[in-house]
LUMTI-453742 format. One record per residue (C-alpha): x, y, z; residue in one letter; chain. Coordinates in steps of 0.05 Angstrom, whole numbers. Layout:
LUMTI-453742
<x X; y Y; z Z; type a; mol A>
...
//
This chain:
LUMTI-453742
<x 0; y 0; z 0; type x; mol A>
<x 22; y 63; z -22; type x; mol A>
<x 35; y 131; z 13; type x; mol A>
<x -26; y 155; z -4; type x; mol A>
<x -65; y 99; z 16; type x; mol A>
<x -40; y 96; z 84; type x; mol A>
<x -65; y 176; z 86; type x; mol A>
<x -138; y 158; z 58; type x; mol A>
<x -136; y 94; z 111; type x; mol A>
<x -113; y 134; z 170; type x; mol A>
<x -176; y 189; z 154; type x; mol A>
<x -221; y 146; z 145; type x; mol A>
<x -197; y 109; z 200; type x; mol A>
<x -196; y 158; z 254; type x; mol A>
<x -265; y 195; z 229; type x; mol A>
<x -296; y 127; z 241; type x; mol A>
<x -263; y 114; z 305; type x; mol A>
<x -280; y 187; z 326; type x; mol A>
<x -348; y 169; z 315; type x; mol A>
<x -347; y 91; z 361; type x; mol A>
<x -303; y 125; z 413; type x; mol A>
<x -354; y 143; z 473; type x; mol A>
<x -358; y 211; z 507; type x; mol A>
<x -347; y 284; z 478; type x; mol A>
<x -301; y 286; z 413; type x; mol A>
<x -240; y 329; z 417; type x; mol A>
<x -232; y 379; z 378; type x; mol A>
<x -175; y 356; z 322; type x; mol A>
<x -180; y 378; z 257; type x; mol A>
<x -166; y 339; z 197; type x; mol A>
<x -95; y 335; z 201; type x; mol A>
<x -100; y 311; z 277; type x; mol A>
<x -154; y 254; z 256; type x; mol A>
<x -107; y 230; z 199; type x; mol A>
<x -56; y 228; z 248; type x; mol A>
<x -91; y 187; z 292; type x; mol A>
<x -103; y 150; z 238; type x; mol A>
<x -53; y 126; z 212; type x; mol A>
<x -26; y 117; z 281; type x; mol A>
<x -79; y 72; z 303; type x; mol A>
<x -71; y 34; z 238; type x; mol A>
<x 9; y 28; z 257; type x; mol A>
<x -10; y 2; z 326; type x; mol A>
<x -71; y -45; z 301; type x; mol A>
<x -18; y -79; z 259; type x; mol A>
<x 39; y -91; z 309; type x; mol A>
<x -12; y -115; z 347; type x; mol A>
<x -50; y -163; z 303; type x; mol A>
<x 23; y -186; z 283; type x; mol A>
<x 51; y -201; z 344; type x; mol A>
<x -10; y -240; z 356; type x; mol A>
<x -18; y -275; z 289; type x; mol A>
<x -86; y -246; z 272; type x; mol A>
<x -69; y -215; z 210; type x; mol A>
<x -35; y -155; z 178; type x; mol A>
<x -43; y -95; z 143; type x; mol A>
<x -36; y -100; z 65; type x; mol A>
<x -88; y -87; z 26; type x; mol A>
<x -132; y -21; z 21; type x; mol A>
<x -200; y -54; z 1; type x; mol A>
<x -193; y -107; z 48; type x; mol A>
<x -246; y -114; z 112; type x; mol A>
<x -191; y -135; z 154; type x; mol A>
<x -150; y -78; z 135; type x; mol A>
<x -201; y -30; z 153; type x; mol A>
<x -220; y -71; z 220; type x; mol A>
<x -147; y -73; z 243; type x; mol A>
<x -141; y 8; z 226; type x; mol A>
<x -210; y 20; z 255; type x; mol A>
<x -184; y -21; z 325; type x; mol A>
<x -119; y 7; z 322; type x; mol A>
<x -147; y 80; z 328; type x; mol A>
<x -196; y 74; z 380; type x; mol A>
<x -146; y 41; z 422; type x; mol A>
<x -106; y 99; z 416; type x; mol A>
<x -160; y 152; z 427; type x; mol A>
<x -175; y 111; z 484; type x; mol A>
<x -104; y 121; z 514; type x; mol A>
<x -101; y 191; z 499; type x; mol A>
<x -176; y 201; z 523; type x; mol A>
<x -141; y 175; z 582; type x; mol A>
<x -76; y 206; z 586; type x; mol A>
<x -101; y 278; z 574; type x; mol A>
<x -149; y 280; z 640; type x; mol A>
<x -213; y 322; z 642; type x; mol A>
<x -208; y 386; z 608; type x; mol A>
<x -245; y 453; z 630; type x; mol A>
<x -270; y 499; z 586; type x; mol A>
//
């Protein structure tokens, strides 16, 4: 998968995990969903690896997109958790 395939996964990606992860949505941008993204996606597929569920190599495959998709909530999940309660 190509550069710009990882950048189409990774926003798609994140805007659907945005939309899964519970509780108010930070305020990102596009850039900062991409990012988490294509981060997630990253994490998803060390993780799926390392435990021999599958990998990250096609763009129009469902397991792909799952792995992304898992990948990025994790990780808004983490940082959900990391950043605390904000006040505004």
């Amino acid at each position: 998968m190509g550069i710009l395939g990882w950048i189409f996964l990774g926003l798609f990606a994140g805007l659907i995990a945005r939309a899964v992860t519970p509780g108010r949505p930070e305020p990102r941008g596009c850039i900062g969903t991409t990012a988490i993204g294509i981060l997630g996606a990253l994490i998803g597929g060390a993780i799926a690896t390392a435990l021999d569920l599958g990998e990250i190599d096609e763009f129009f495959d469902l397991e792909t997109w799952l792995i992304a998709i898992g990948g990025s909530v994790l990780l808004l999940l983490v940082l959900g958790a990391l950043g605390g309660r904000r006040r505004y």
